[in-house]
N, C-alpha and C positions, 0 to 999 in steps of 0.2 A: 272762471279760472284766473288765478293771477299770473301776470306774465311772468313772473319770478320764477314760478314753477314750473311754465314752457320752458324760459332758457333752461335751469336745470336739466329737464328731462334732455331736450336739443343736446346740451353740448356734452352728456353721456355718449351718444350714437356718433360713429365715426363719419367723418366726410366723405369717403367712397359710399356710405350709405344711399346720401342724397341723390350723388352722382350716378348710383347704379340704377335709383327709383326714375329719375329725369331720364336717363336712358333709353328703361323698359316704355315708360309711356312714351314716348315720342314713338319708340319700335311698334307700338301698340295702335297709337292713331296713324300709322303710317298703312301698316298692313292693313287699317279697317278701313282705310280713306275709301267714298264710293266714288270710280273712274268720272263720274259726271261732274266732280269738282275739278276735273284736270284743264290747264291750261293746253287745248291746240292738243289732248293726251300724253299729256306732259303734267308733270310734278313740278310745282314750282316752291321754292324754300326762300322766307324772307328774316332776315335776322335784324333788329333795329339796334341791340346793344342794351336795352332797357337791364338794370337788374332789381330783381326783387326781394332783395334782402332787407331784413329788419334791423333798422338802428335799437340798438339798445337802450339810447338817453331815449326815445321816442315813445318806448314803454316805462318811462319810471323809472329805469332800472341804472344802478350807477356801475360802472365799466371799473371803477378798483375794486 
């Protein structure tokens, strides 16, 4: 597949889209977590800041 036709398709679907998907799943492995991963039986949540967005020049693709 060319990436040209990822962004295409991507920047059709709105940005709540994404937001709502990252949501569920998170909702999704939280609720499935099994207790034996718990810290002390406790949930512990680490955020490092990382983002995983895709540059656009990174695929070929030019941003005008």
């Amino acid at each position: 597949m060319q990436a040209g036709v990822y962004w295409q398709a991507r920047e059709r679907l709105p940005e709540e889209f994404f937001l709502e998907v990252a949501r569920q799943t998170g909702r999704t492995l939280d609720a499935d977590a099994d207790p034996q991963w718990f810290w002390k039986g406790r949930r512990v949540y680490l955020f490092d800041g990382l983002d995983a967005g895709y540059a656009r020049e990174s695929c070929g693709i030019s941003s005008t």
